[in-house]
N, CA, C and O atoms as CSV, one atom per row, in Angstrom:
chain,resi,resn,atom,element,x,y,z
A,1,UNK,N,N,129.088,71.009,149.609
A,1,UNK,CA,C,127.660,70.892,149.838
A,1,UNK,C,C,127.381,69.490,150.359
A,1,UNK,O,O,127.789,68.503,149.747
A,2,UNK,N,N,126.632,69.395,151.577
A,2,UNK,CA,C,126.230,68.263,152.019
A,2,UNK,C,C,124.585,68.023,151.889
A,2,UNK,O,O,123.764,68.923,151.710
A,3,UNK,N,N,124.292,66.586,152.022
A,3,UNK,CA,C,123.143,66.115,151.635
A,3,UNK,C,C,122.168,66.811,152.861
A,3,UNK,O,O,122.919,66.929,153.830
A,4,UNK,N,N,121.335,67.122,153.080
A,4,UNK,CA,C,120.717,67.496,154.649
A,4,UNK,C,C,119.054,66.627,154.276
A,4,UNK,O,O,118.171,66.672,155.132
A,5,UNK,N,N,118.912,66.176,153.462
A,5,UNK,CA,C,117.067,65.032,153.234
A,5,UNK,C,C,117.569,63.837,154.095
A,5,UNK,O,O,118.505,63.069,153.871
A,6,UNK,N,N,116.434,63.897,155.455
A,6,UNK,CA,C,116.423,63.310,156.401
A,6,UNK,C,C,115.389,61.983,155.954
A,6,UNK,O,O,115.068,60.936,156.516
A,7,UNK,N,N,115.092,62.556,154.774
A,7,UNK,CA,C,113.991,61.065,154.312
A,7,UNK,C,C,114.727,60.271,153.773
A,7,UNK,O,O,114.152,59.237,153.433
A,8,UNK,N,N,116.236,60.347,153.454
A,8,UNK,CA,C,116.618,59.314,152.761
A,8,UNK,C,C,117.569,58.200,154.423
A,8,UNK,O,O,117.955,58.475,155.559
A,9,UNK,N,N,117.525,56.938,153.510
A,9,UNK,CA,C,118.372,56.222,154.813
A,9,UNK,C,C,119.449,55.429,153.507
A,9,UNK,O,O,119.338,54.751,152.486
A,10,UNK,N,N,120.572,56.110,154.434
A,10,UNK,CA,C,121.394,55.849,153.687
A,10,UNK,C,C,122.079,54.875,153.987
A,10,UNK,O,O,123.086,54.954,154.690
A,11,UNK,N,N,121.435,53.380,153.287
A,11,UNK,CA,C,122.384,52.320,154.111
A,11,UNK,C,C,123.828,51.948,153.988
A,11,UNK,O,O,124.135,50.886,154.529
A,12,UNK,N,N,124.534,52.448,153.535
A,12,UNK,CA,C,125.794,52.560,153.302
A,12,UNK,C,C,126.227,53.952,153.767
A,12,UNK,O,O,125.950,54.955,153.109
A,13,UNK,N,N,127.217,54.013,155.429
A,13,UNK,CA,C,127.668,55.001,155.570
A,13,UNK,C,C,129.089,55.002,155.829
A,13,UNK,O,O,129.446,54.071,156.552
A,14,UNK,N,N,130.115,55.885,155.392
A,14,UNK,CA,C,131.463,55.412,155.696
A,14,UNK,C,C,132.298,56.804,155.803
A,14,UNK,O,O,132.172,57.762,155.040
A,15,UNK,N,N,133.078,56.721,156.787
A,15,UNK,CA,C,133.879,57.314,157.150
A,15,UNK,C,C,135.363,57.549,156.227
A,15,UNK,O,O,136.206,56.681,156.451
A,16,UNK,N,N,135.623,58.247,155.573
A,16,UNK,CA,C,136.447,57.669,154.088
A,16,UNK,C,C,138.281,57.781,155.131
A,16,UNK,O,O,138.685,58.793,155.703
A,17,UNK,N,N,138.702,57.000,155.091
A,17,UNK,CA,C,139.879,56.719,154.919
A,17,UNK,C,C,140.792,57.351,154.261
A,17,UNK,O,O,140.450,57.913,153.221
A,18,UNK,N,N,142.082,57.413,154.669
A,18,UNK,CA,C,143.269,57.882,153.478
A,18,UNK,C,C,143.282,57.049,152.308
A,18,UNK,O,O,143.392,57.664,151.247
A,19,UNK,N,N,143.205,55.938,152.250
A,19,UNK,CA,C,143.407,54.907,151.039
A,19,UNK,C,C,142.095,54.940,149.997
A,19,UNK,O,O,141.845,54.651,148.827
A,20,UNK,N,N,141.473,55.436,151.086
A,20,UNK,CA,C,139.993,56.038,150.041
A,20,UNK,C,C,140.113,56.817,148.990
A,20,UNK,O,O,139.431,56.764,147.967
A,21,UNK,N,N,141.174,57.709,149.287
A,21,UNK,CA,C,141.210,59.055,148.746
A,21,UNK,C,C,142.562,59.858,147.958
A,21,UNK,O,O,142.813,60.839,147.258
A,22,UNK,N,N,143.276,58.563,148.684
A,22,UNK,CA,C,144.920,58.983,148.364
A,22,UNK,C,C,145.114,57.942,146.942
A,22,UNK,O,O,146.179,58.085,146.341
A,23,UNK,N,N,144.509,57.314,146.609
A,23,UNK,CA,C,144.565,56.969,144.722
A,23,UNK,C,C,145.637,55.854,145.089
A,23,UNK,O,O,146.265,55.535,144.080
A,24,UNK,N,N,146.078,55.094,146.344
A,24,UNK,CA,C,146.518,54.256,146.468
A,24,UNK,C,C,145.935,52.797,145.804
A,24,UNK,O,O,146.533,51.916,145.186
A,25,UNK,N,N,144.582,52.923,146.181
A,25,UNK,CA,C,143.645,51.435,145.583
A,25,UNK,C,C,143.101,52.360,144.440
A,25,UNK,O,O,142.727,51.606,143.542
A,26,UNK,N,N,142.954,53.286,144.189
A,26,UNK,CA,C,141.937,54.054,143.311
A,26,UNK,C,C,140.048,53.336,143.232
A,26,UNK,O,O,139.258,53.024,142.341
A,27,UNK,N,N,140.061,53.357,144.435
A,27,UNK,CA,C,138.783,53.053,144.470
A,27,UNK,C,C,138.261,52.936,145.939
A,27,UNK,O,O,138.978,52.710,146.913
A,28,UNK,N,N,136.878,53.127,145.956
A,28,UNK,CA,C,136.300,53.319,147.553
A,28,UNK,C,C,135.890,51.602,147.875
A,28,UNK,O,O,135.299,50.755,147.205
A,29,UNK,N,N,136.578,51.589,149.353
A,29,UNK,CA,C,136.470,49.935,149.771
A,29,UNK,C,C,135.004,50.220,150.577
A,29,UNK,O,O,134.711,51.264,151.160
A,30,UNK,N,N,134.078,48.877,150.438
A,30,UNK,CA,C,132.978,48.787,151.283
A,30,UNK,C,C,133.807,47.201,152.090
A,30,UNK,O,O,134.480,46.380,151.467
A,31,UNK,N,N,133.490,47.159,153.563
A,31,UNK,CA,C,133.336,45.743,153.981
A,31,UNK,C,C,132.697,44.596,154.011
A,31,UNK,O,O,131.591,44.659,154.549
A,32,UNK,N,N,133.004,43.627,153.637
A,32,UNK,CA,C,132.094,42.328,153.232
A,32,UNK,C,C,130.677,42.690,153.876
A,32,UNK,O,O,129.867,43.130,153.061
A,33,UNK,N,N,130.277,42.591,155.080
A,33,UNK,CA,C,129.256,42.712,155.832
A,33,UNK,C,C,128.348,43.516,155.289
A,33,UNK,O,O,127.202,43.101,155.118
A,34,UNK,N,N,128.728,44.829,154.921
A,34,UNK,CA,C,127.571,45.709,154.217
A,34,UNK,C,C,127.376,45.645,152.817
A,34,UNK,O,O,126.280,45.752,152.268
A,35,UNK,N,N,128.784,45.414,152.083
A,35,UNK,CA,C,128.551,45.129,151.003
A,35,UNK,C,C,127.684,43.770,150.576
A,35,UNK,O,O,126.912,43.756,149.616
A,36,UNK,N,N,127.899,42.808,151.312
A,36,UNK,CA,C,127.301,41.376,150.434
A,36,UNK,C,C,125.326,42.051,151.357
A,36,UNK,O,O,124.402,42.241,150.565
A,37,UNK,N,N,125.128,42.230,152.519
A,37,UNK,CA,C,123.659,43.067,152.655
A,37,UNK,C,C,123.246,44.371,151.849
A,37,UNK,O,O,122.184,44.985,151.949
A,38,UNK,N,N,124.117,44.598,151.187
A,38,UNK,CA,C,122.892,45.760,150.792
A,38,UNK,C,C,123.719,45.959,149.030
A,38,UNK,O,O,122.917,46.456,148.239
A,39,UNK,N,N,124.716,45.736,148.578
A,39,UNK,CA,C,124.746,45.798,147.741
A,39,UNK,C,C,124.968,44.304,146.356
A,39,UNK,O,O,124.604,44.357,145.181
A,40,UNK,N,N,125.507,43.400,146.906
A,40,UNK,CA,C,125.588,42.183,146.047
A,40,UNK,C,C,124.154,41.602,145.789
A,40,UNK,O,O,124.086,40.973,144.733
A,41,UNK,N,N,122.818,41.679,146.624
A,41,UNK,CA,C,121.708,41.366,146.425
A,41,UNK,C,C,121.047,41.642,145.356
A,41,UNK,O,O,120.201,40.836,144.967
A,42,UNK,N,N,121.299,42.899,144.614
A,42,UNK,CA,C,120.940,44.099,143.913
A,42,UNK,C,C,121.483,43.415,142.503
A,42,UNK,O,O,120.814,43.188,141.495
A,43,UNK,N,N,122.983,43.136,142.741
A,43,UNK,CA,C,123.434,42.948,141.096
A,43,UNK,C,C,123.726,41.040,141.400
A,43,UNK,O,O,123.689,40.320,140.402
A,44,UNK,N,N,123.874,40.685,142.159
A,44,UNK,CA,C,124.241,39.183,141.753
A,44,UNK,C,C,125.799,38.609,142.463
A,44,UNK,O,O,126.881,39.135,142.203
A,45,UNK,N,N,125.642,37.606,143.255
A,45,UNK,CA,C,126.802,37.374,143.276
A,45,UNK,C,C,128.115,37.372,142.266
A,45,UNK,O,O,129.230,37.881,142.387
A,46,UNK,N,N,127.546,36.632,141.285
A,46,UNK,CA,C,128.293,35.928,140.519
A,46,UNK,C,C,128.762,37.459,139.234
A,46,UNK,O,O,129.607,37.126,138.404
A,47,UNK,N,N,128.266,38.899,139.124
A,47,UNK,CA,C,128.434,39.753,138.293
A,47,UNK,C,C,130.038,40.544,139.255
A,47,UNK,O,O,131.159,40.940,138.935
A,48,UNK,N,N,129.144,40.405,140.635
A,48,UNK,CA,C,129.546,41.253,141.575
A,48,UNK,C,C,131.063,40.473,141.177
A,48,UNK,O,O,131.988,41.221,140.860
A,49,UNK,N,N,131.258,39.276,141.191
A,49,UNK,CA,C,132.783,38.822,141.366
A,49,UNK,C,C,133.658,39.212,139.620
A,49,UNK,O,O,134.872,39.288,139.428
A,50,UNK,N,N,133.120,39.298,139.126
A,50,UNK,CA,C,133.469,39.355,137.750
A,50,UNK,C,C,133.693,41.636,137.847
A,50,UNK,O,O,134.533,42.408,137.384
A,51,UNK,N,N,132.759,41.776,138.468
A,51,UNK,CA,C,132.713,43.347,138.240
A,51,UNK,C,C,131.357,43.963,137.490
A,51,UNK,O,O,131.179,43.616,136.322
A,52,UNK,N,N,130.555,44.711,138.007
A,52,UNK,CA,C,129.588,44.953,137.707
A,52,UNK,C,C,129.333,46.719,137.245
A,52,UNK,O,O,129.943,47.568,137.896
A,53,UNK,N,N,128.770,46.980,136.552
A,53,UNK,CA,C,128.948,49.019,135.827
A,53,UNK,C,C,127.705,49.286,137.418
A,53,UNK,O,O,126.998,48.316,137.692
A,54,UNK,N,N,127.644,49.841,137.802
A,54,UNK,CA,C,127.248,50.789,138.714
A,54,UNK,C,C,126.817,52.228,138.323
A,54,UNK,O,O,127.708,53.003,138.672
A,55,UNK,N,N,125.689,52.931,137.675
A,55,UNK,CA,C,124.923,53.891,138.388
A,55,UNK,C,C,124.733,54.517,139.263
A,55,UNK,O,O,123.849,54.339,140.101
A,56,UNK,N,N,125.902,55.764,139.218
A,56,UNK,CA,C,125.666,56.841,141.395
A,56,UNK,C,C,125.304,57.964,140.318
A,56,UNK,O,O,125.742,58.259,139.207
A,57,UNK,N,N,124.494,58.360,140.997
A,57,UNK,CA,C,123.512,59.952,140.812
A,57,UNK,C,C,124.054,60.517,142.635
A,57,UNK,O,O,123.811,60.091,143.764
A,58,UNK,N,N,124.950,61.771,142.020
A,58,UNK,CA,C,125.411,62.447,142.924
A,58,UNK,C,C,124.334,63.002,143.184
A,58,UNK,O,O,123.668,63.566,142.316
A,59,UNK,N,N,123.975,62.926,144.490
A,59,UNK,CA,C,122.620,63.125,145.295
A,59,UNK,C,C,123.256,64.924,145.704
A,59,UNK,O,O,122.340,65.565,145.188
A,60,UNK,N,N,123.853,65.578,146.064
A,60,UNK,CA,C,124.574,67.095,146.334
A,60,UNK,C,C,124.484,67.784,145.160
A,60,UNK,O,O,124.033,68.923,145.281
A,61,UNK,N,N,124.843,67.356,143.824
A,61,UNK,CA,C,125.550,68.176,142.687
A,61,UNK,C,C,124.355,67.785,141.538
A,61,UNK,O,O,124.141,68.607,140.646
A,62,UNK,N,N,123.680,66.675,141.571
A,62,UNK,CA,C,122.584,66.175,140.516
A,62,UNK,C,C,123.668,65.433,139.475
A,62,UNK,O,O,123.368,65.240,138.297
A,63,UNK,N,N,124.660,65.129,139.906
A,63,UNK,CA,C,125.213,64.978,138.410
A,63,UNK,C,C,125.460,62.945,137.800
A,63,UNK,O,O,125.625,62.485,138.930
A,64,UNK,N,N,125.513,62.289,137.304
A,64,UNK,CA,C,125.378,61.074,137.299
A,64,UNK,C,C,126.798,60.600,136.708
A,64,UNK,O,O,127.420,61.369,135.975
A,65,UNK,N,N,127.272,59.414,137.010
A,65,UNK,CA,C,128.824,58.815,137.349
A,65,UNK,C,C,128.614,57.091,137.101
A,65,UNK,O,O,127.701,56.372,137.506
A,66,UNK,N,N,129.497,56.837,136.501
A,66,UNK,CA,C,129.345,55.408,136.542
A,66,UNK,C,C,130.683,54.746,136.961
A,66,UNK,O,O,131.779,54.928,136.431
A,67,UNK,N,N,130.369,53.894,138.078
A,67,UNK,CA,C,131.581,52.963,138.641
A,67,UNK,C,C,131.692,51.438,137.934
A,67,UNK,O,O,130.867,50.981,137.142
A,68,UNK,N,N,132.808,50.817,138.370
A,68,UNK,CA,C,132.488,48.958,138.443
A,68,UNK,C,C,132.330,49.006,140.556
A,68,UNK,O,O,132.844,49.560,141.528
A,69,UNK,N,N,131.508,48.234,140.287
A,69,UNK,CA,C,131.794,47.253,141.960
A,69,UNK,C,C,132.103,46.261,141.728
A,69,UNK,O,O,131.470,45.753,140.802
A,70,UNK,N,N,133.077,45.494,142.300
A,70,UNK,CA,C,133.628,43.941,142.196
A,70,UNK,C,C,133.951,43.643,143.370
A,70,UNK,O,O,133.555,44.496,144.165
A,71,UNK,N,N,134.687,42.513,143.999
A,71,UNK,CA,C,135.304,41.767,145.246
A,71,UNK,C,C,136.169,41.904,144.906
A,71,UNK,O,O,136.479,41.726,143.728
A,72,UNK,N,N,137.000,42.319,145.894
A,72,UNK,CA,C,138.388,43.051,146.075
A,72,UNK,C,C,139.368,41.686,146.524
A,72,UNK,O,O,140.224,41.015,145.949
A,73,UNK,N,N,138.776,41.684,147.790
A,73,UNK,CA,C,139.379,40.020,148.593
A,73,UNK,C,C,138.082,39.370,149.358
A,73,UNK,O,O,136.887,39.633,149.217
A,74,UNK,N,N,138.774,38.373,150.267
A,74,UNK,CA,C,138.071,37.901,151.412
A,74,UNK,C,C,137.085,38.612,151.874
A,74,UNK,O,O,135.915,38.234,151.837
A,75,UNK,N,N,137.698,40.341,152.627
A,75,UNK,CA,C,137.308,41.188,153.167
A,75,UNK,C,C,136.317,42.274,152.872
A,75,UNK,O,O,135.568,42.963,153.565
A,76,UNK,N,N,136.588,42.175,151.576
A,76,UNK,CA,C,135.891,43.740,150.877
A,76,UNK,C,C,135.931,43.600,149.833
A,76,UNK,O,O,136.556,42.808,149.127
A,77,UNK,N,N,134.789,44.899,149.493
A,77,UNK,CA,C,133.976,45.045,147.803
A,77,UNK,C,C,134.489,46.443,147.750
A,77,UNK,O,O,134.638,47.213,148.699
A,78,UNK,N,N,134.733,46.648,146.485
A,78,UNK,CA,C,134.971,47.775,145.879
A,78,UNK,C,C,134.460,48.875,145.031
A,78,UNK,O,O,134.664,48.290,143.968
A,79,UNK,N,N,133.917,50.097,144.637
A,79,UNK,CA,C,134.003,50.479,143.642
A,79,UNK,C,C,135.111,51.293,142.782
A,79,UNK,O,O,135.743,52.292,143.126
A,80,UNK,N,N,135.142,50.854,142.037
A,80,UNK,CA,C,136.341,51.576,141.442
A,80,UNK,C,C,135.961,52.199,139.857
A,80,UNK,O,O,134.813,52.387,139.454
A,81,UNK,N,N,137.283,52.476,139.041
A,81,UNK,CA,C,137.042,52.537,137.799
A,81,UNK,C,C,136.534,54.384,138.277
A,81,UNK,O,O,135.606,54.611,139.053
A,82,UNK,N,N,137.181,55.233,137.768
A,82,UNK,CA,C,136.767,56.438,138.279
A,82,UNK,C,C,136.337,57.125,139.564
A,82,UNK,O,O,135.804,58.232,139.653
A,83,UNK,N,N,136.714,56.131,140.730
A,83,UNK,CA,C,136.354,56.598,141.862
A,83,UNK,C,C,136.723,57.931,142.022
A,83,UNK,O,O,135.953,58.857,142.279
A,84,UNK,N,N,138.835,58.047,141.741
A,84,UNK,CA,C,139.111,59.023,142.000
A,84,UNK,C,C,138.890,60.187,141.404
A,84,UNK,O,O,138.668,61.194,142.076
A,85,UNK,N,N,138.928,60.209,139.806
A,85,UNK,CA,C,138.151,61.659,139.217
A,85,UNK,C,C,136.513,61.866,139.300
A,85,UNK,O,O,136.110,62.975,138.950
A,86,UNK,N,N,135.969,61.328,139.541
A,86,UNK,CA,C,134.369,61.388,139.558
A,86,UNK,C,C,134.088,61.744,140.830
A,86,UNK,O,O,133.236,62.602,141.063
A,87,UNK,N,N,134.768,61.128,141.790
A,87,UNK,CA,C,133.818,61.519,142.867
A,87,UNK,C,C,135.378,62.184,144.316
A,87,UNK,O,O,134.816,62.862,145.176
A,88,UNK,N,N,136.319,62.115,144.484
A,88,UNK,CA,C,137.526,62.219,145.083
A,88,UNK,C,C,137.698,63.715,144.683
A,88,UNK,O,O,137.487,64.726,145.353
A,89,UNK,N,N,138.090,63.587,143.548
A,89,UNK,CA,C,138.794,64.795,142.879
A,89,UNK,C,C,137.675,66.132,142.671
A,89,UNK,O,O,137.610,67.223,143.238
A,90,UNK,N,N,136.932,65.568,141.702
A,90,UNK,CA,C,135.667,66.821,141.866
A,90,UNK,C,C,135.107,67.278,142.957
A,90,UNK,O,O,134.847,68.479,143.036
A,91,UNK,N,N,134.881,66.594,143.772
A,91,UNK,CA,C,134.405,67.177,145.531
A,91,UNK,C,C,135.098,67.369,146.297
A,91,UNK,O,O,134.690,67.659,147.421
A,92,UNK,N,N,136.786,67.267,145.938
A,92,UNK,CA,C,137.428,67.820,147.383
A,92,UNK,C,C,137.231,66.686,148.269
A,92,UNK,O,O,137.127,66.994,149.456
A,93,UNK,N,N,137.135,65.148,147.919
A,93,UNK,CA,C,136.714,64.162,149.464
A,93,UNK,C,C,138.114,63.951,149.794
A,93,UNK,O,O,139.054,63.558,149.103
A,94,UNK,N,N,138.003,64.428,151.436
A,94,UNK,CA,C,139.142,63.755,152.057
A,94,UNK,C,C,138.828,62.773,153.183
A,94,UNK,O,O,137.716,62.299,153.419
A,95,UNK,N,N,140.039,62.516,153.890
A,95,UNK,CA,C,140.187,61.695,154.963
A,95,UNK,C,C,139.328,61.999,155.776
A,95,UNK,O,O,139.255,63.214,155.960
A,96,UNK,N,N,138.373,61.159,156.565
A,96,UNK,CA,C,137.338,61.639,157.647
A,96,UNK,C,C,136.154,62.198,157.107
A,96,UNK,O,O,135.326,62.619,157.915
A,97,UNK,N,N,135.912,62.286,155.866
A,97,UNK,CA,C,134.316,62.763,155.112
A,97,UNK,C,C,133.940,61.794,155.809
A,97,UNK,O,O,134.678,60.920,156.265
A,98,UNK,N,N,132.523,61.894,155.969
A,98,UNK,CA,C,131.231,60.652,156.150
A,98,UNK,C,C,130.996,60.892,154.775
A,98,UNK,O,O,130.999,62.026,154.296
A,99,UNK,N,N,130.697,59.379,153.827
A,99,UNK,CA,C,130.064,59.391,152.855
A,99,UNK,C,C,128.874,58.915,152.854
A,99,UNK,O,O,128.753,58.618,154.042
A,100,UNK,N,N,127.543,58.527,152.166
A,100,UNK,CA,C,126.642,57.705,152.494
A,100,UNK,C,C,125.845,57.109,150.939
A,100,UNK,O,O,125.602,58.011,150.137
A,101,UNK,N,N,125.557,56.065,150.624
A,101,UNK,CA,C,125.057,55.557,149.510
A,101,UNK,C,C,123.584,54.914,149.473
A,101,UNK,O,O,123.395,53.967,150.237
A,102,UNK,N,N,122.718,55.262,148.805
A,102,UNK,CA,C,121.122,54.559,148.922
A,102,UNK,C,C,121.060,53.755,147.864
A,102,UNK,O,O,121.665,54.118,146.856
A,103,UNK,N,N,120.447,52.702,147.847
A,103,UNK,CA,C,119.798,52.122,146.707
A,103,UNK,C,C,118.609,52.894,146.265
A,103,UNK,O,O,117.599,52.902,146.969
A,104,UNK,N,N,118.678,53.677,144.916
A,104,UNK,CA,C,117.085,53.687,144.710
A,104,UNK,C,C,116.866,53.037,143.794
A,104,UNK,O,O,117.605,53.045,142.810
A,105,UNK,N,N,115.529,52.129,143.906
A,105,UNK,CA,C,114.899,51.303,143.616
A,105,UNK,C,C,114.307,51.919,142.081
A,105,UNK,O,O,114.696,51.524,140.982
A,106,UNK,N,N,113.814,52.424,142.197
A,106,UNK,CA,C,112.919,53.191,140.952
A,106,UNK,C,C,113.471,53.320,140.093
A,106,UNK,O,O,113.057,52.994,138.981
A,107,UNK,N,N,114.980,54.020,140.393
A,107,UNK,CA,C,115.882,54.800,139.006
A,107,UNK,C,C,117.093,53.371,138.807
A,107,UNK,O,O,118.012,53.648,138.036
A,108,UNK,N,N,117.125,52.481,139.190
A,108,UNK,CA,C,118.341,51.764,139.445
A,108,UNK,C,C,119.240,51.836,139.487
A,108,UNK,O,O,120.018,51.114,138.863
A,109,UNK,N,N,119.625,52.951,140.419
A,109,UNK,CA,C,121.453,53.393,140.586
A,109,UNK,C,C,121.542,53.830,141.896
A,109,UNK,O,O,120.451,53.996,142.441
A,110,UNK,N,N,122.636,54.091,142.634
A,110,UNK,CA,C,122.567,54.550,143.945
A,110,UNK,C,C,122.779,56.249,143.816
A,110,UNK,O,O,123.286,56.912,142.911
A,111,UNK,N,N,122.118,56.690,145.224
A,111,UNK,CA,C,122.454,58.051,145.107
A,111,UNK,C,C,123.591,57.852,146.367
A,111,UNK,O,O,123.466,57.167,147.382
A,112,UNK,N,N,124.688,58.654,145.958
A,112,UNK,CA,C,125.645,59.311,146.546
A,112,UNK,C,C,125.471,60.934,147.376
A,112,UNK,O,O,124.812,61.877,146.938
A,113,UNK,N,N,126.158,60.911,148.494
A,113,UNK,CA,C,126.057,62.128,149.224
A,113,UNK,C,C,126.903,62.050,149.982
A,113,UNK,O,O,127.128,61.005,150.592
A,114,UNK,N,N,127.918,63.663,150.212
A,114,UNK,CA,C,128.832,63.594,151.500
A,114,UNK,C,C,127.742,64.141,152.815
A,114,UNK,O,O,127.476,65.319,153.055
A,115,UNK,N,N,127.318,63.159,153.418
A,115,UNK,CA,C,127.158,63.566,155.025
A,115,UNK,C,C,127.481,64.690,155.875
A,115,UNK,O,O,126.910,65.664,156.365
A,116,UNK,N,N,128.998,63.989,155.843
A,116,UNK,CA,C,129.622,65.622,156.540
A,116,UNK,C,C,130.881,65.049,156.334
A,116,UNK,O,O,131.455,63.971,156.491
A,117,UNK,N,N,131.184,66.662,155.745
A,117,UNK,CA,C,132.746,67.275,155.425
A,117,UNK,C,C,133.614,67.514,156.920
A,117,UNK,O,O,133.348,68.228,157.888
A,118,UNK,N,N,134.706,66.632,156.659
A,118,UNK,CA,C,135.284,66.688,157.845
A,118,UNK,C,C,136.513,68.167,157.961
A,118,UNK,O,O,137.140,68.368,159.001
């Protein structure tokens, strides 16, 4: 099941990778660029480097999941900590999904949605 609410903007969109999904990192990489704009603002630099609990309300299934996000390296932010059974494993995500993530403001957690199933 994919998300199809054209009212949401999902500023986080990503194309998932093998390493996304293959339990190699066990966790979904964001790149510095989007991550430090749209998600380190939210919790704090200084949590974000230490690791922060994360709130995703599967926006497809209704169902609610809790990650860490932290800084991975130089390059990239992470969530991890159950990436792969919570959200990998239960949905079938593979290589080439579009994923997409919102901040909502109101509930303070992001909603999650696969875009499109590749």
């Amino acid at each position: 099941m994919a998300c199809n609410d054209v009212n949401i903007n999902w500023e986080i969109k990503k194309v998932l990778t093998e390493s996304d999904v293959l339990g190699v990192t066990c966790r979904l990489l964001v790149g510095k660029k989007c991550a430090e704009a749209f998600v380190v603002p939210i919790f704090g630099r200084d949590d974000v480097e230490n690791g922060v609990n994360v709130k995703i309300r599967d926006y497809d299934t209704h169902s609610v999941h809790y990650l860490v996000f932290k800084k991975c390296s130089s390059r990239s932010y992470g969530f991890g900590r159950n990436w792969m059974k919570e959200f990998v494993s239960r949905r079938g995500l593979k290589g080439g999904d579009m994923i997409g993530l919102h901040w909502d403001q109101n509930n303070q957690q992001f909603n999650f949605s696969v875009i499109e199933a590749n």
